[in-house]
C-alpha positions as MATLAB code, in Angstrom:
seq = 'XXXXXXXXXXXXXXXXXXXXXXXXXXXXXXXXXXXXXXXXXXXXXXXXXXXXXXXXXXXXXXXXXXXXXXXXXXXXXXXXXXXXXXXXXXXXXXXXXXXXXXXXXXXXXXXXXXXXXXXXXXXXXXXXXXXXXXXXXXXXXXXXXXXXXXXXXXXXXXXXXXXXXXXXXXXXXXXXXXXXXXXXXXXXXXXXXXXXXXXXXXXXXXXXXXXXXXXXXXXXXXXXXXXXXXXXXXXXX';
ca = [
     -17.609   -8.090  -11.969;
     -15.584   -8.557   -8.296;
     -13.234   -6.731   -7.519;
     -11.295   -7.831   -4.614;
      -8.759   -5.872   -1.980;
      -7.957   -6.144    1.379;
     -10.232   -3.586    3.422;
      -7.598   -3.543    6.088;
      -4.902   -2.188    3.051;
      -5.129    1.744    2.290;
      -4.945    0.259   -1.476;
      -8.740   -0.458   -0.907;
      -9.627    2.706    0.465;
     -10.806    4.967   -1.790;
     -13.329    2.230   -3.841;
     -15.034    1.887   -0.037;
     -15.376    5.334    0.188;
     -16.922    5.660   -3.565;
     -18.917    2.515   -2.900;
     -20.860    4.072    0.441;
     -20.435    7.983   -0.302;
     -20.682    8.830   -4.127;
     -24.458    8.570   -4.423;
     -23.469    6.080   -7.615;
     -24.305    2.821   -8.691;
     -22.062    0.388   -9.307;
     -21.833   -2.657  -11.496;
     -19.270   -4.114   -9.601;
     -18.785   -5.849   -6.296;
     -16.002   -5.894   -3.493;
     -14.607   -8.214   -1.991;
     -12.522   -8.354    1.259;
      -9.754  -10.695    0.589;
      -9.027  -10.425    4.689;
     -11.750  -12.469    4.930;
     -11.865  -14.241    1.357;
      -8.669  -14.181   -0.897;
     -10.063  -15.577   -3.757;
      -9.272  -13.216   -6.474;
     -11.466  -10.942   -8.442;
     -11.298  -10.310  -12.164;
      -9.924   -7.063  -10.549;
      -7.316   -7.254   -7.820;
      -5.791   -4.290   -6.054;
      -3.171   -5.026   -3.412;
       0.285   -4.130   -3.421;
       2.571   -5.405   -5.498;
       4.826   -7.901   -4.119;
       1.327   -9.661   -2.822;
      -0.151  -10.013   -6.507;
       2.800  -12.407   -7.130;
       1.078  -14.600   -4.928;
      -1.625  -14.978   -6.872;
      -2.322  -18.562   -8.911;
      -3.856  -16.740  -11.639;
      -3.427  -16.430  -15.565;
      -4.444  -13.617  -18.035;
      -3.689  -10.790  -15.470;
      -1.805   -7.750  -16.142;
      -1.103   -4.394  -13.692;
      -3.396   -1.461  -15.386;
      -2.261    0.775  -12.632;
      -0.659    1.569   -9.634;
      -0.930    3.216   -6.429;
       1.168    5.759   -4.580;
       0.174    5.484   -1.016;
       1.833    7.115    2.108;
       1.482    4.645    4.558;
       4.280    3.919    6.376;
       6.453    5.493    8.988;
      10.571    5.755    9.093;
      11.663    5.823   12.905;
      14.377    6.459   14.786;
      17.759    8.696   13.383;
      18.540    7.610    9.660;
      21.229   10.285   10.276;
      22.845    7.777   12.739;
      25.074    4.449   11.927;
      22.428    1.430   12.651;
      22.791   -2.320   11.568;
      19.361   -3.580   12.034;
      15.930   -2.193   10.357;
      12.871   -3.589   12.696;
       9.477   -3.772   11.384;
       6.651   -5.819   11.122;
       6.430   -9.734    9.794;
       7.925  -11.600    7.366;
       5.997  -10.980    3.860;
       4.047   -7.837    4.351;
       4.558   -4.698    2.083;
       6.249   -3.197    5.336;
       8.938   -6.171    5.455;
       9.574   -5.899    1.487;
       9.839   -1.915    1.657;
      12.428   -2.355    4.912;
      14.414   -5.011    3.108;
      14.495   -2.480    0.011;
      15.443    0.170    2.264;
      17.965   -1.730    3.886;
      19.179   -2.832    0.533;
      19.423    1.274   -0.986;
      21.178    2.436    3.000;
      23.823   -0.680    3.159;
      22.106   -2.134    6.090;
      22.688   -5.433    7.673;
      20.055   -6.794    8.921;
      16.338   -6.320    8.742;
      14.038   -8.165   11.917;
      10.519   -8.905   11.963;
       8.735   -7.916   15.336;
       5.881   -6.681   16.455;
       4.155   -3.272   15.983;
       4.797   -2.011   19.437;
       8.456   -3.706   19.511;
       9.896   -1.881   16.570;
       8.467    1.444   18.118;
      10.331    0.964   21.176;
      13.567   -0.606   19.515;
      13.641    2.273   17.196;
      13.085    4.494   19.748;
      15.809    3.121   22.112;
      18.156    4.164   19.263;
      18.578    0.087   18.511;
      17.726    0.724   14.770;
      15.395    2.091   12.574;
      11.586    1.050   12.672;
       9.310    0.928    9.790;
       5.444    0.576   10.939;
       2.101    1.911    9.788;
       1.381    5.135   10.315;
      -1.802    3.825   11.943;
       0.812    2.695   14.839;
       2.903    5.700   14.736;
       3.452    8.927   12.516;
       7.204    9.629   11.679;
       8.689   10.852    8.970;
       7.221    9.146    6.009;
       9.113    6.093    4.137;
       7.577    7.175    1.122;
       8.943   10.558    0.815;
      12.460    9.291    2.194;
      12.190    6.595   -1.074;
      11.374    9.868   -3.063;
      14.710   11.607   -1.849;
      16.450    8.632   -2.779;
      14.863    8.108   -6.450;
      13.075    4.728   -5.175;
       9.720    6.209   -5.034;
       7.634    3.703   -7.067;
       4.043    2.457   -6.995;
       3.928   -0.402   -4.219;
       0.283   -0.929   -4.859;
      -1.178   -2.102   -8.324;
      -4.552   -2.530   -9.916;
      -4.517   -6.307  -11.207;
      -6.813   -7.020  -13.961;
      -8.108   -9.910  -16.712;
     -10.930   -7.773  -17.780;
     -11.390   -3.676  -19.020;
     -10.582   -1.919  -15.833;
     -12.386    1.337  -16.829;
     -15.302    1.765  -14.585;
     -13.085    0.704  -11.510;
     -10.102    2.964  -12.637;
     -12.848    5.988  -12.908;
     -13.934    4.728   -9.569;
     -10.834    5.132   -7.574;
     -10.703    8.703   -8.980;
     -13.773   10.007   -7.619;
     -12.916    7.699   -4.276;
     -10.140    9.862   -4.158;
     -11.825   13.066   -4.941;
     -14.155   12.123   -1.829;
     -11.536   11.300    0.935;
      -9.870   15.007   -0.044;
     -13.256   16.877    0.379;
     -15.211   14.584    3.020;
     -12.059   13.242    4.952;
     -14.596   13.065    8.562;
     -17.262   10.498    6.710;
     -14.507    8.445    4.664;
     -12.698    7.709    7.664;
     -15.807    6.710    9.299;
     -16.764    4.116    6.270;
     -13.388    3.351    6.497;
     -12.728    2.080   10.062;
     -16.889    0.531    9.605;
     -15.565   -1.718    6.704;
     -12.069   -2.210    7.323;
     -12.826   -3.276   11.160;
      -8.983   -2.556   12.172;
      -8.986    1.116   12.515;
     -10.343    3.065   14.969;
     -12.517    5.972   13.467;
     -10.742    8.080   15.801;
      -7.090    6.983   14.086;
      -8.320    7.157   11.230;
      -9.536   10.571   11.725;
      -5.700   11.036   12.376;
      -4.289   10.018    9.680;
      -6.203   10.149    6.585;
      -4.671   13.327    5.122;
      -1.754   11.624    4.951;
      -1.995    8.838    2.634;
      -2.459   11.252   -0.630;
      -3.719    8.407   -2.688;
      -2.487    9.159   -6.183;
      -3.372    6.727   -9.279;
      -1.191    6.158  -12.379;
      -1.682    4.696  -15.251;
       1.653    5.890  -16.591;
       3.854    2.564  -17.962;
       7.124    4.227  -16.816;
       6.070    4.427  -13.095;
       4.787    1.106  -13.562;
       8.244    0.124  -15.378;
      10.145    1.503  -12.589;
       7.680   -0.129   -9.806;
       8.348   -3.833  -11.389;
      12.693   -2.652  -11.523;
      12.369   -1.583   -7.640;
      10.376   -3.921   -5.624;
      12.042   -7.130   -7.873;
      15.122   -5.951   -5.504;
      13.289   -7.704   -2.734;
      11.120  -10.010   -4.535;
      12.039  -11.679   -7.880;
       8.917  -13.037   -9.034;
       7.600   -9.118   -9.344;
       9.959   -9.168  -12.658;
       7.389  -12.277  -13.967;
       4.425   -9.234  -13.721;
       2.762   -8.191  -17.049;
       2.179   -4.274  -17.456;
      -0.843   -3.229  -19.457;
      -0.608    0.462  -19.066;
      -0.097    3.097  -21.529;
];
């Protein structure tokens, strides 16, 4: 079995740690879709990208609360504009959703550093990665607000079990052994320094549902921003 993710995605994390550091064997194999996106009989990504997917038979058997991304700048402030990253990426879809919940014109795709420094200028709000910059955490301002949701899914056609039990004990390994996971992290993902990710690992708090009301309530959210999330089959208890 393949199971595909993108090593540069936190979604992907915790199944690279398990893979190098759990002392198991594994009957399945990962795949970087970074470098290949053809998909695996198991896909984890986040959710808006699995609509991308030409595939048939596949339903979300979990998802994935991740806290990945940074809120800059004074949300206590009037702005018009939310800056962040480009067009298509989780970041874009969660600033359009946020800009959607605050009432806010206009959201603009830059670059990393650019939203930073526009944010910072008091220009707008930024939303980046927390690998570029930790803020205060757009996950636990969607939580205030009631939008909290998983963004990331587990995307199957076959019995997920083994790589559900997986992620658990990848998990279980990044809380107790954060020093080596980021190291097999920034080795596989090749975009992250070990020394940022050394940073910032005890912030993303993986946690994995398999609850159908999260997953419910992730489908309702992020079909705000993208419509074809509504199409997604749920196969969750």
């Amino acid at each position: 079995m393949i199971v595909s993710a993108p090593f540069a995605g936190p979604v992907s994390f915790p199944l690279l740690v398990y893979k190098v550091l759990s002392g198991e064997k594994a009957s399945f194999e990962l795949r970087n879709t970074c470098e290949d996106p053809r998909p695996g009989e198991v896909v984890l990504d986040s959710i808006t990208n699995v609509t991308k997917l030409d595939v048939k038979g596949y339903s979300i058997v979990a998802g994935v609360y991740v806290r990945m991304y940074s809120l800059l700048g004074d949300k206590g402030k009037k702005v018009d504009k939310v800056f962040t990253i480009r067009k298509g990426t989780l970041a874009d879809y969660n600033a359009r959703l946020y800009a959607i919940i605050k009432g806010i014109n206009e959201v603009v795709n830059t670059t990393p550093d650019e939203v930073v420094l526009r944010a910072e200028r008091g220009e707008g709000l930024g939303i980046v990665g927390i690998e570029v910059k930790v803020g205060e955490i757009l996950e636990d301002e969607f939580k205030t607000l009631d939008y909290l949701s998983p963004q990331c899914v587990i995307y199957a056609k076959t019995d997920p079990s083994e790589v559900l039990r997986a992620y658990e004990e990848g998990i279980k390994i990044i809380n107790e052994r954060p020093e080596e996971a980021s190291m097999v992290i920034a080795s596989a993902s090749r975009y992250y320094s070990p020394e940022v990710m050394k940073r910032i690992i005890g912030i993303y708090s993986h946690t994995l549902t398999t609850s159908r009301d999260e997953l419910e309530k992730a489908v309702r959210v992020y079909s705000m921003v993208e419509p074809k999330v509504r199409e997604l089959k749920i196969e969750a208890k």
